[in-house]
PDB file with one MODEL, atoms N, CA, C and O in Angstrom:
MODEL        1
ATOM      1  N   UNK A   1      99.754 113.661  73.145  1.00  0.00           N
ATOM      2  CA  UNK A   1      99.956 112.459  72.372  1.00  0.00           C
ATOM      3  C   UNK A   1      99.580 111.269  73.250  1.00  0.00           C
ATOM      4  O   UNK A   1      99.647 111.308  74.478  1.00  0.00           O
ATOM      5  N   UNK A   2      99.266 110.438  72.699  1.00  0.00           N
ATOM      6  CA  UNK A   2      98.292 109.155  73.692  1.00  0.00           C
ATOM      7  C   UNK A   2      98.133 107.705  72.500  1.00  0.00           C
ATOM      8  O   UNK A   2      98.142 107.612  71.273  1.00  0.00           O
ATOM      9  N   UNK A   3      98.021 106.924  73.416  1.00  0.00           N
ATOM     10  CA  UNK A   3      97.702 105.569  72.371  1.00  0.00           C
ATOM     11  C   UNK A   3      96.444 105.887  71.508  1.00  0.00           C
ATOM     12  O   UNK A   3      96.299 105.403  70.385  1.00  0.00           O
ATOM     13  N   UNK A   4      95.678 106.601  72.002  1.00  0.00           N
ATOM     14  CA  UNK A   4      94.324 106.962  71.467  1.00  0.00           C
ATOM     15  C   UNK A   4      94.080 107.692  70.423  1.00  0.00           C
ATOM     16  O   UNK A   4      93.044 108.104  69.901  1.00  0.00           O
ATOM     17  N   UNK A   5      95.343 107.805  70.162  1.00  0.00           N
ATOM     18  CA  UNK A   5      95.341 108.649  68.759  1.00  0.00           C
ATOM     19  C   UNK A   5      95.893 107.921  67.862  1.00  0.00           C
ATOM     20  O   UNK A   5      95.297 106.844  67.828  1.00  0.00           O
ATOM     21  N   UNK A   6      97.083 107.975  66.802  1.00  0.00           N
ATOM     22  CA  UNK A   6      97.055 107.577  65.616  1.00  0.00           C
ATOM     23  C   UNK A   6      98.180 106.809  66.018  1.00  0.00           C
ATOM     24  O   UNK A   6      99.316 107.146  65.682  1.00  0.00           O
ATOM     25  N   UNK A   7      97.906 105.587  66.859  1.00  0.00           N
ATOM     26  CA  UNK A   7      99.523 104.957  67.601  1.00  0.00           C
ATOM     27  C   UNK A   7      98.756 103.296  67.617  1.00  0.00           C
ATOM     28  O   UNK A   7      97.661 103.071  68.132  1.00  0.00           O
ATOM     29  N   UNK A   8      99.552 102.345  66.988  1.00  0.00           N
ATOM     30  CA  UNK A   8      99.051 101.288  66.621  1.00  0.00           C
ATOM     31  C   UNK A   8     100.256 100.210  67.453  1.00  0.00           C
ATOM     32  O   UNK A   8     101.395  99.966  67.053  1.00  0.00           O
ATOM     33  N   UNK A   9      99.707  99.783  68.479  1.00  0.00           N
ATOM     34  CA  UNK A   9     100.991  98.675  69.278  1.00  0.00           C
ATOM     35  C   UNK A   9     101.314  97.711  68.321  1.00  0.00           C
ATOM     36  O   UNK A   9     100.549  97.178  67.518  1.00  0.00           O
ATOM     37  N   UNK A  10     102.655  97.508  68.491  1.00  0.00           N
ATOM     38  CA  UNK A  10     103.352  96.603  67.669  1.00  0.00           C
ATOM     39  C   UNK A  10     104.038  95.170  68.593  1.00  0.00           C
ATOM     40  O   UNK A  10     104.150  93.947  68.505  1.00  0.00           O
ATOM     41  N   UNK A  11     104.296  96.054  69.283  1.00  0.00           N
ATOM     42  CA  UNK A  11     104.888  94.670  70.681  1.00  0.00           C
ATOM     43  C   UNK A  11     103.924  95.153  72.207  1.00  0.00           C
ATOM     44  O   UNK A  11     103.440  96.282  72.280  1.00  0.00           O
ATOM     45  N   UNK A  12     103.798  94.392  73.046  1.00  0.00           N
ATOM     46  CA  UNK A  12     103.670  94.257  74.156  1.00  0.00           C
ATOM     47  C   UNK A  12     104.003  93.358  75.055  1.00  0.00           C
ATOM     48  O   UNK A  12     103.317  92.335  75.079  1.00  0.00           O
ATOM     49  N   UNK A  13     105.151  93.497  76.041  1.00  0.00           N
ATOM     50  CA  UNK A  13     105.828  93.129  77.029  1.00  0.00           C
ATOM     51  C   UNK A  13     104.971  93.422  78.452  1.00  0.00           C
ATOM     52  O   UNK A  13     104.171  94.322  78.708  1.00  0.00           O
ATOM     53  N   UNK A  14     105.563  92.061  79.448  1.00  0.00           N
ATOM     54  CA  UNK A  14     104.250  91.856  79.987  1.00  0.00           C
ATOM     55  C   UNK A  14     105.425  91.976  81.685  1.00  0.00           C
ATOM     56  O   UNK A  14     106.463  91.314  81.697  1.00  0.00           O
ATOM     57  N   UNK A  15     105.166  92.585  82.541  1.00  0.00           N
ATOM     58  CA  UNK A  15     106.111  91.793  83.922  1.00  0.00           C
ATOM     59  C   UNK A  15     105.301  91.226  85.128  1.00  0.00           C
ATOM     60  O   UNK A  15     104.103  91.306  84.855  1.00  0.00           O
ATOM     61  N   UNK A  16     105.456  90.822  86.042  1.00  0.00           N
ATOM     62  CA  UNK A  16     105.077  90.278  86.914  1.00  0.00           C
ATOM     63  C   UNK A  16     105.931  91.329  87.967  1.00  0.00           C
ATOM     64  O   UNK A  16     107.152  91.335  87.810  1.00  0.00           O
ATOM     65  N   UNK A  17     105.420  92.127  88.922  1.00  0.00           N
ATOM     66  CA  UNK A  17     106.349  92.614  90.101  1.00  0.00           C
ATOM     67  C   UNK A  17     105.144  93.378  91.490  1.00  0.00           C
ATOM     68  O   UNK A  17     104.001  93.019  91.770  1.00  0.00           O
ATOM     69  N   UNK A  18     105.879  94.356  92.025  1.00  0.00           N
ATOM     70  CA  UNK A  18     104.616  94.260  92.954  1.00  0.00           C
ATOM     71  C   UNK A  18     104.254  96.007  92.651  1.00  0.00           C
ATOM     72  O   UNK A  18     105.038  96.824  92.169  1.00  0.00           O
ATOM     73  N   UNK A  19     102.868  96.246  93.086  1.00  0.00           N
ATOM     74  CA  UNK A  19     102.164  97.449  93.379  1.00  0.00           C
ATOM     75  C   UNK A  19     101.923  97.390  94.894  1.00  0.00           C
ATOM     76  O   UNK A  19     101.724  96.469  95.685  1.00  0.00           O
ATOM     77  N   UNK A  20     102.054  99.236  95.035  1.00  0.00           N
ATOM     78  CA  UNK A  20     101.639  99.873  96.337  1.00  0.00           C
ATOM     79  C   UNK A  20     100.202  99.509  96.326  1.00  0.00           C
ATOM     80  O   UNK A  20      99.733  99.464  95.189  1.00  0.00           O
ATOM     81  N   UNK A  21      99.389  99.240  97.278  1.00  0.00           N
ATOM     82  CA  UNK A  21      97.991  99.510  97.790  1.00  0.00           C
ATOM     83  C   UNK A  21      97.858 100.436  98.861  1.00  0.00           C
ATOM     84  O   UNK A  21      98.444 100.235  99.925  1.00  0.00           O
ATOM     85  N   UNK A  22      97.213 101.331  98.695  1.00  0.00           N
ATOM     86  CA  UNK A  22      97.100 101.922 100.013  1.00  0.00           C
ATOM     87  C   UNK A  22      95.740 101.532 100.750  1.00  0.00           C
ATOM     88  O   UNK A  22      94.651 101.790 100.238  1.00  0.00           O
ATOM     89  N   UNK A  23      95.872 100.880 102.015  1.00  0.00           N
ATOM     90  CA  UNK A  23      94.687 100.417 102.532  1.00  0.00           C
ATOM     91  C   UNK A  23      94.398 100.956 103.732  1.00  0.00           C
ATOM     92  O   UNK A  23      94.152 100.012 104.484  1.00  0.00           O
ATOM     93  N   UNK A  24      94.306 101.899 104.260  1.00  0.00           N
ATOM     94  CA  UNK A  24      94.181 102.649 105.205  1.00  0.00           C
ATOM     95  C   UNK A  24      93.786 104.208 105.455  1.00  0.00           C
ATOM     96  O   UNK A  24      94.263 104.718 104.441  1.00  0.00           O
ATOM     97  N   UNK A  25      93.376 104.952 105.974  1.00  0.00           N
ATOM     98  CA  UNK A  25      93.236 106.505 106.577  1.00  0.00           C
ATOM     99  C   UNK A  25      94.353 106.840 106.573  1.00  0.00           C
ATOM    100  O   UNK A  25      94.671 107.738 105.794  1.00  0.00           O
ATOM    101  N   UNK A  26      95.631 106.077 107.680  1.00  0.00           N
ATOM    102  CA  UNK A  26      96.153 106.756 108.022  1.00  0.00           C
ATOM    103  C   UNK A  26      97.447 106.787 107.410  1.00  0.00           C
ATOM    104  O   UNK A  26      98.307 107.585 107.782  1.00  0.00           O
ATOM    105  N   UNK A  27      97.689 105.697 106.198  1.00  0.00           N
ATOM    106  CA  UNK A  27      97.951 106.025 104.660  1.00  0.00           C
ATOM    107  C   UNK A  27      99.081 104.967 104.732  1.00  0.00           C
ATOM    108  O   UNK A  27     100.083 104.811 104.034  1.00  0.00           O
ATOM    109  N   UNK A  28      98.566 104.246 105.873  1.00  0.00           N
ATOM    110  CA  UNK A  28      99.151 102.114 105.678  1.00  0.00           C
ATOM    111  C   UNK A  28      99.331 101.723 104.611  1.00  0.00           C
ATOM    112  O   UNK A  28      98.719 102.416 103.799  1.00  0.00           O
ATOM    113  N   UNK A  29     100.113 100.600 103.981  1.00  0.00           N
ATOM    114  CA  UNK A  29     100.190 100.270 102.451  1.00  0.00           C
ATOM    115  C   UNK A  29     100.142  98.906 102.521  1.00  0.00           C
ATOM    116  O   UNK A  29     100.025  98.511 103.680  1.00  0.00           O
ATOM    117  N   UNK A  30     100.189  98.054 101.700  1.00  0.00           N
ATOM    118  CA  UNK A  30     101.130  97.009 101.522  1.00  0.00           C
ATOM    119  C   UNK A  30     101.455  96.676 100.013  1.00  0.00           C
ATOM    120  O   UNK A  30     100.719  97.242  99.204  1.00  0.00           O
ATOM    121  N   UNK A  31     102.395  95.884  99.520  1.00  0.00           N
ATOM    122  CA  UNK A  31     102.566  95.446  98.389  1.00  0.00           C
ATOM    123  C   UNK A  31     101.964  94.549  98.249  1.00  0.00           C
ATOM    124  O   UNK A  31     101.788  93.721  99.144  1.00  0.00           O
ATOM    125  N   UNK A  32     101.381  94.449  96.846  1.00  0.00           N
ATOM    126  CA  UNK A  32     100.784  93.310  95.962  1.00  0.00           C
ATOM    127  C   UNK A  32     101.229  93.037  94.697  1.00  0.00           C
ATOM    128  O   UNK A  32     101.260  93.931  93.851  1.00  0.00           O
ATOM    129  N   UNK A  33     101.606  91.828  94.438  1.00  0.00           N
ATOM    130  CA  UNK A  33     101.248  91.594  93.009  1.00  0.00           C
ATOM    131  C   UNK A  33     100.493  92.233  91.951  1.00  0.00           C
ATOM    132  O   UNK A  33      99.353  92.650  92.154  1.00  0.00           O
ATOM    133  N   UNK A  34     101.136  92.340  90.709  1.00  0.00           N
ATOM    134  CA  UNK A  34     100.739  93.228  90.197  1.00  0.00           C
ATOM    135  C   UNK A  34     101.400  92.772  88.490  1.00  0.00           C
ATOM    136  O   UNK A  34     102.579  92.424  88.421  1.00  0.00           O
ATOM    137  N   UNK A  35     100.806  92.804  87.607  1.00  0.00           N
ATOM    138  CA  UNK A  35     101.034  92.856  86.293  1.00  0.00           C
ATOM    139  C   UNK A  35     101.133  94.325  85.181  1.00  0.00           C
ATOM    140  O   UNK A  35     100.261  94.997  84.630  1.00  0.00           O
ATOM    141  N   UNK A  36     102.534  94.390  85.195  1.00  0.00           N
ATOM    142  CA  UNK A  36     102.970  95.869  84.091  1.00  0.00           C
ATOM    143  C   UNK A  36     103.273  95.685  83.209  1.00  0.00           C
ATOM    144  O   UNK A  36     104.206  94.911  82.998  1.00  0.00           O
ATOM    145  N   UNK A  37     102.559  96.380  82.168  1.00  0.00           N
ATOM    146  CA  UNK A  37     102.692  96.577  80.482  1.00  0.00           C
ATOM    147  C   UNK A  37     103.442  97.695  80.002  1.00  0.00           C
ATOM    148  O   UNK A  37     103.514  98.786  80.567  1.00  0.00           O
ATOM    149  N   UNK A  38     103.994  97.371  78.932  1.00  0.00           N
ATOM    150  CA  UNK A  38     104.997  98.348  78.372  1.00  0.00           C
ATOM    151  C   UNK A  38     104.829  97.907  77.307  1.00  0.00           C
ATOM    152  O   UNK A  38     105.055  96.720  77.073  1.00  0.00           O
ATOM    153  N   UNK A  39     104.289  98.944  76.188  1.00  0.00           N
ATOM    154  CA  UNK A  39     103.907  99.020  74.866  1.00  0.00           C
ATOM    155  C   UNK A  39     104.771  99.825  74.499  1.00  0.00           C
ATOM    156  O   UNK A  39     105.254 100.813  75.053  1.00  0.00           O
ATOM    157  N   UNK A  40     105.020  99.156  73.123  1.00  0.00           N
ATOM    158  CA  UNK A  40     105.723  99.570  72.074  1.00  0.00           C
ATOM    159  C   UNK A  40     104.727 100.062  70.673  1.00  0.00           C
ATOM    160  O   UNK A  40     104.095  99.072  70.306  1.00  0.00           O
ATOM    161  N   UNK A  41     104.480 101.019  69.992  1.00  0.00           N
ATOM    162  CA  UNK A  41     103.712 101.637  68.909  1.00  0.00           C
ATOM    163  C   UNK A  41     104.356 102.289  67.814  1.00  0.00           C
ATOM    164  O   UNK A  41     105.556 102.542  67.709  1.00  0.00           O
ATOM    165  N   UNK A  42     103.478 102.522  67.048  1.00  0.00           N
ATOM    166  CA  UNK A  42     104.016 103.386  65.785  1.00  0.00           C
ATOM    167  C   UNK A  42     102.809 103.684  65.165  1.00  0.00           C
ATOM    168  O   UNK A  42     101.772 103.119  64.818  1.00  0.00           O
ATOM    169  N   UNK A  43     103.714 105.597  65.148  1.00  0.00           N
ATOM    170  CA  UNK A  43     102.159 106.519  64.367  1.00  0.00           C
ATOM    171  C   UNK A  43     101.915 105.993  63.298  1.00  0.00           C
ATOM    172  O   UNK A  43     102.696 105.429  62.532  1.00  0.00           O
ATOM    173  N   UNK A  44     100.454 106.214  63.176  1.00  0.00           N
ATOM    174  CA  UNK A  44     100.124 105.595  61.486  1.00  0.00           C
ATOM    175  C   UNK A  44     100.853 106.930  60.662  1.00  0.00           C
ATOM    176  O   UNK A  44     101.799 106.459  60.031  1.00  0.00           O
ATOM    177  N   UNK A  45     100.779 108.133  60.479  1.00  0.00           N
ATOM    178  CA  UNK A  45     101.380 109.260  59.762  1.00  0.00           C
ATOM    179  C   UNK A  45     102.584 109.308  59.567  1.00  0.00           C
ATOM    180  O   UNK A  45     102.863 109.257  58.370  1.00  0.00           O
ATOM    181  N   UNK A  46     103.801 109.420  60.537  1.00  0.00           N
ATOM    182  CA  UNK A  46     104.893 109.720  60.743  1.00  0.00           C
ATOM    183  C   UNK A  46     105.959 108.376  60.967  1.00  0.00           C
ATOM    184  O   UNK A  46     107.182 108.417  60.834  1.00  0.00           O
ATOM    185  N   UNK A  47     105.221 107.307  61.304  1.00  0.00           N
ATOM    186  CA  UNK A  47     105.868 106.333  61.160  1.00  0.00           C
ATOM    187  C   UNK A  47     107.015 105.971  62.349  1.00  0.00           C
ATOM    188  O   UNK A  47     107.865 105.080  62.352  1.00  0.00           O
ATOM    189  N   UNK A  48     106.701 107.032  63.382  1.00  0.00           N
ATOM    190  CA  UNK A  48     107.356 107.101  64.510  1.00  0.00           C
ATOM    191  C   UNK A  48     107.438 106.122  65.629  1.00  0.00           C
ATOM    192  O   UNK A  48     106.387 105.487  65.709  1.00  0.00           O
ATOM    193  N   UNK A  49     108.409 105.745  66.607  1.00  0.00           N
ATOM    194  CA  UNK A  49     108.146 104.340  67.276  1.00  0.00           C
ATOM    195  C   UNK A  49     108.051 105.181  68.625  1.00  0.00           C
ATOM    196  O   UNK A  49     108.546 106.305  68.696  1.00  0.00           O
ATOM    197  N   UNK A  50     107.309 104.508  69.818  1.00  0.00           N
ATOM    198  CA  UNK A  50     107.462 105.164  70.880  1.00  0.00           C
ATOM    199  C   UNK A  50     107.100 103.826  71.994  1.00  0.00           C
ATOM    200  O   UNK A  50     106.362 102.900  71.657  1.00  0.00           O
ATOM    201  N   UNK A  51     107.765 103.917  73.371  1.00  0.00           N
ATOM    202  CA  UNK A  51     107.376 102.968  74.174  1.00  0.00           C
ATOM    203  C   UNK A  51     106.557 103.498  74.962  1.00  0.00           C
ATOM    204  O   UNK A  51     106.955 104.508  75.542  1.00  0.00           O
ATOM    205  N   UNK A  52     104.968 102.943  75.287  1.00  0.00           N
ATOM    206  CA  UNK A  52     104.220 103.379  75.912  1.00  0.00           C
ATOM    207  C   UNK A  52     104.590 102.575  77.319  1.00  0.00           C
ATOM    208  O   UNK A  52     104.877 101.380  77.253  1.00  0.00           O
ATOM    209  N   UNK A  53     104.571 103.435  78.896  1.00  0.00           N
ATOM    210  CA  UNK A  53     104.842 102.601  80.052  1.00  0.00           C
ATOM    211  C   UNK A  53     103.467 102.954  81.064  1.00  0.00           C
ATOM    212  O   UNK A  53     102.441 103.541  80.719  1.00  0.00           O
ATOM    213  N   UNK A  54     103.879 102.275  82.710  1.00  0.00           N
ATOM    214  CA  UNK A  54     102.987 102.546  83.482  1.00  0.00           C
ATOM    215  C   UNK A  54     103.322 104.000  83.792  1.00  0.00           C
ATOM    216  O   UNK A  54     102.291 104.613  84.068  1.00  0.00           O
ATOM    217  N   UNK A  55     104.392 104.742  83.838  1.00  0.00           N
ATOM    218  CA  UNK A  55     104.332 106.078  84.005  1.00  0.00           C
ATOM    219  C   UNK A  55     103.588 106.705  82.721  1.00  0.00           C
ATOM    220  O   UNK A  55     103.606 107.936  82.718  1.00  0.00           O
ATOM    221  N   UNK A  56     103.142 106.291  81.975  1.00  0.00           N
ATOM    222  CA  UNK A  56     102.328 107.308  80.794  1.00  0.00           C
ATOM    223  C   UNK A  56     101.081 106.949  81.307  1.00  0.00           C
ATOM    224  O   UNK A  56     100.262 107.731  81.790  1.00  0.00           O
ATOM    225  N   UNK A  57     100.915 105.257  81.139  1.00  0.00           N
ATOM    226  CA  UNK A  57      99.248 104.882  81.451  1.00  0.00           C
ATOM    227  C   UNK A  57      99.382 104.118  83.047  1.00  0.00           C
ATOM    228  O   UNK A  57      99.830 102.999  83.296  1.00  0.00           O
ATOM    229  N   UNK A  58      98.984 104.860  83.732  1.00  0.00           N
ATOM    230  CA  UNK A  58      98.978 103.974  85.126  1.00  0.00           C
ATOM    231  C   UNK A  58      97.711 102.890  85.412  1.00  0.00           C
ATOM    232  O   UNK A  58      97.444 102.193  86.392  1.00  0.00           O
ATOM    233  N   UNK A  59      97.023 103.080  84.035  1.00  0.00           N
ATOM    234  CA  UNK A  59      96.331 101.964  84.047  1.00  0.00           C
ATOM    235  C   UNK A  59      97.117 100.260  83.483  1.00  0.00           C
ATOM    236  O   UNK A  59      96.613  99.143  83.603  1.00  0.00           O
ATOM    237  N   UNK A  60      97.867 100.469  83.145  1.00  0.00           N
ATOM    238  CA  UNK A  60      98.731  99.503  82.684  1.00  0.00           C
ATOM    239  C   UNK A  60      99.599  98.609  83.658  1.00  0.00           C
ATOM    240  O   UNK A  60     100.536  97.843  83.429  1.00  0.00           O
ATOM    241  N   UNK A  61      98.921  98.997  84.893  1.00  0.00           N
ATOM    242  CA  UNK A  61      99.151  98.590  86.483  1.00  0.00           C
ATOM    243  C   UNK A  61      97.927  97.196  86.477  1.00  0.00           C
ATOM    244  O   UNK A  61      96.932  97.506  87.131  1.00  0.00           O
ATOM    245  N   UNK A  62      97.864  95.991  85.958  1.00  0.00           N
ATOM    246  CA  UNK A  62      96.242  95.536  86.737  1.00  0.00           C
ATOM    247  C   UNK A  62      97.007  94.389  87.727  1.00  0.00           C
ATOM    248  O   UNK A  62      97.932  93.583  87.623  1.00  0.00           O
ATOM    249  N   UNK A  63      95.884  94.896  88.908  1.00  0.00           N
ATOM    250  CA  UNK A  63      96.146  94.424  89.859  1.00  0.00           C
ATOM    251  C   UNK A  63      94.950  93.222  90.014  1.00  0.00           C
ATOM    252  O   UNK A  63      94.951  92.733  91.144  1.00  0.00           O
ATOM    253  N   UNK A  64      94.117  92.760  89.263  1.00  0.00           N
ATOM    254  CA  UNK A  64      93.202  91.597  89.290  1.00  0.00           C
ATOM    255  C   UNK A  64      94.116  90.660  90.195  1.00  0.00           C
ATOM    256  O   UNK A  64      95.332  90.523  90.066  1.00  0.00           O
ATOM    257  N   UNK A  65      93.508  90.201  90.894  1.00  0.00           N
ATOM    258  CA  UNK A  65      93.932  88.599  90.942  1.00  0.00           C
ATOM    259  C   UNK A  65      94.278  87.454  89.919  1.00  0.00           C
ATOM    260  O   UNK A  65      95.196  86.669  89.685  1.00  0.00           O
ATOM    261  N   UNK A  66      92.719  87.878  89.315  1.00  0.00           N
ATOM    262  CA  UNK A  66      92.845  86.762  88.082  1.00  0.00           C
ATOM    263  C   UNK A  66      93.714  86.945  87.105  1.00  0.00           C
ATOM    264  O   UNK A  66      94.142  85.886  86.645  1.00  0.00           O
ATOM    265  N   UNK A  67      94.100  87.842  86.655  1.00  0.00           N
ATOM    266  CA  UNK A  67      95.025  88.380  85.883  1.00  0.00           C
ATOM    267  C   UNK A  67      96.640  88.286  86.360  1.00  0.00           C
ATOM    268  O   UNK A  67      97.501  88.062  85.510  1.00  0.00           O
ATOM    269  N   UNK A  68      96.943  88.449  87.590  1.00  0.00           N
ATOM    270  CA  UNK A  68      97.844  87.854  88.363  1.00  0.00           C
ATOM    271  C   UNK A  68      98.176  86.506  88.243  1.00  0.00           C
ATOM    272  O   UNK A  68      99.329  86.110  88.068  1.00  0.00           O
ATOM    273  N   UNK A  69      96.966  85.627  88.352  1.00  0.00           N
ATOM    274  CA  UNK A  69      97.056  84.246  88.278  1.00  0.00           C
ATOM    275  C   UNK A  69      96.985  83.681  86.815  1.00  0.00           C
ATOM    276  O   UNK A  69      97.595  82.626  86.642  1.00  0.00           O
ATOM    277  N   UNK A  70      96.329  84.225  85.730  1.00  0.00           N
ATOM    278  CA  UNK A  70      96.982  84.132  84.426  1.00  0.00           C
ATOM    279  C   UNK A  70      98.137  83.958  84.187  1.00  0.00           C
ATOM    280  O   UNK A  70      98.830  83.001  83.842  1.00  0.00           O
ATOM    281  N   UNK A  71      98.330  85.282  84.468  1.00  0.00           N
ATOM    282  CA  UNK A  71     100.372  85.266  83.971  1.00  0.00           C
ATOM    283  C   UNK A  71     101.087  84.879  84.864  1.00  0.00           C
ATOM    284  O   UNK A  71     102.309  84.988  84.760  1.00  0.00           O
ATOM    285  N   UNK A  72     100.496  84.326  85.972  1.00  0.00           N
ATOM    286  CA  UNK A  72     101.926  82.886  86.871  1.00  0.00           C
ATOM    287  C   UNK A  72     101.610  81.512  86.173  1.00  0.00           C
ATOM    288  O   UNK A  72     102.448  80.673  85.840  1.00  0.00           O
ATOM    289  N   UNK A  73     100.231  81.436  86.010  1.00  0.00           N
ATOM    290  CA  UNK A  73     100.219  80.145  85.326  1.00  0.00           C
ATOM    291  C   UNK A  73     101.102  79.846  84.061  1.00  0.00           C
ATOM    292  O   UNK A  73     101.766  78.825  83.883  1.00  0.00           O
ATOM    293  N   UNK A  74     100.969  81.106  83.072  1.00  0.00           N
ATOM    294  CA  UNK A  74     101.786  80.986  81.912  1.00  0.00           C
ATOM    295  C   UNK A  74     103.277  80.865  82.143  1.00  0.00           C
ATOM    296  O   UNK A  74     104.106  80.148  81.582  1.00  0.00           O
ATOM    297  N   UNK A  75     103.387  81.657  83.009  1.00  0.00           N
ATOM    298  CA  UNK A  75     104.960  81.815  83.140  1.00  0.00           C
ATOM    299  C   UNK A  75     105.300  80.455  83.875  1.00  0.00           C
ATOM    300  O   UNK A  75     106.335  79.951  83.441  1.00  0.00           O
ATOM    301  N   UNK A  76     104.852  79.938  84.602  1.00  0.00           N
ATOM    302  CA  UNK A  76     105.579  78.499  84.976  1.00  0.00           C
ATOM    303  C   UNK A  76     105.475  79.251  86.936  1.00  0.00           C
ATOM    304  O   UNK A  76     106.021  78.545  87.785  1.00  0.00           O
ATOM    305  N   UNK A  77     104.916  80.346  87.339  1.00  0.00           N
ATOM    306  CA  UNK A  77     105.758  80.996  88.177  1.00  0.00           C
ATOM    307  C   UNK A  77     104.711  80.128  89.590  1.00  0.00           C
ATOM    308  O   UNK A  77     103.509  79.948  89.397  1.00  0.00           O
ATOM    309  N   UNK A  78     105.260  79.760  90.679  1.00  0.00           N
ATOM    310  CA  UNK A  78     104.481  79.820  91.653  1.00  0.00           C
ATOM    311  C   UNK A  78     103.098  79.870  91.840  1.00  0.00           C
ATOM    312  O   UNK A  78     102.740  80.385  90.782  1.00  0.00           O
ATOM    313  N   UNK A  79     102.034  79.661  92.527  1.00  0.00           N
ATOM    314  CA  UNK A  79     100.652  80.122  92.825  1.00  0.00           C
ATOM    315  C   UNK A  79     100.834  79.921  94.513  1.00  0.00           C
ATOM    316  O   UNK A  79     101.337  79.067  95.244  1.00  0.00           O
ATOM    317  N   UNK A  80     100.126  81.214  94.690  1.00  0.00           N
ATOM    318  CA  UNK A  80     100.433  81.726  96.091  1.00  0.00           C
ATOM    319  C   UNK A  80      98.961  81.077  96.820  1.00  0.00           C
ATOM    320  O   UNK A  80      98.740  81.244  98.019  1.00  0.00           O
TER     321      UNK A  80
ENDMDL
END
């Protein structure tokens, strides 16, 4: 089962918090900023509700900058 099928978002909630990067060989990290989505859907058939997260789609992780700096601008939040 997947958004890609018969699942139509109804809400989407947006956060601001940080992601792992791993930048190294020897498996160094640091945190970054990071924008997470959490969708909310419903099957077109069954009429079923389900919350889609970054543990389903770990693409729902974007780590853009610009996209970062979108949603601080909106939010009122800081610019680093």
């Amino acid at each position: 089962m997947g958004l890609g099928e018969d699942w139509q978002a109804v809400q989407v909630w947006a956060r601001l918090g940080k992601d792992v990067l791993t930048l190294a060989e020897d498996g160094a990290y640091t945190m970054i900023d990071a924008v997470s989505l959490t969708v909310e859907a419903v099957h077109a058939e069954t009429k079923g509700r389900r919350i889609f997260t970054v543990y389903d789609y770990p693409e729902f992780i974007i780590t853009d900058p610009g996209a970062v700096a979108f949603f601080k601008y909106f939010t009122k939040q800081n610019h680093e």
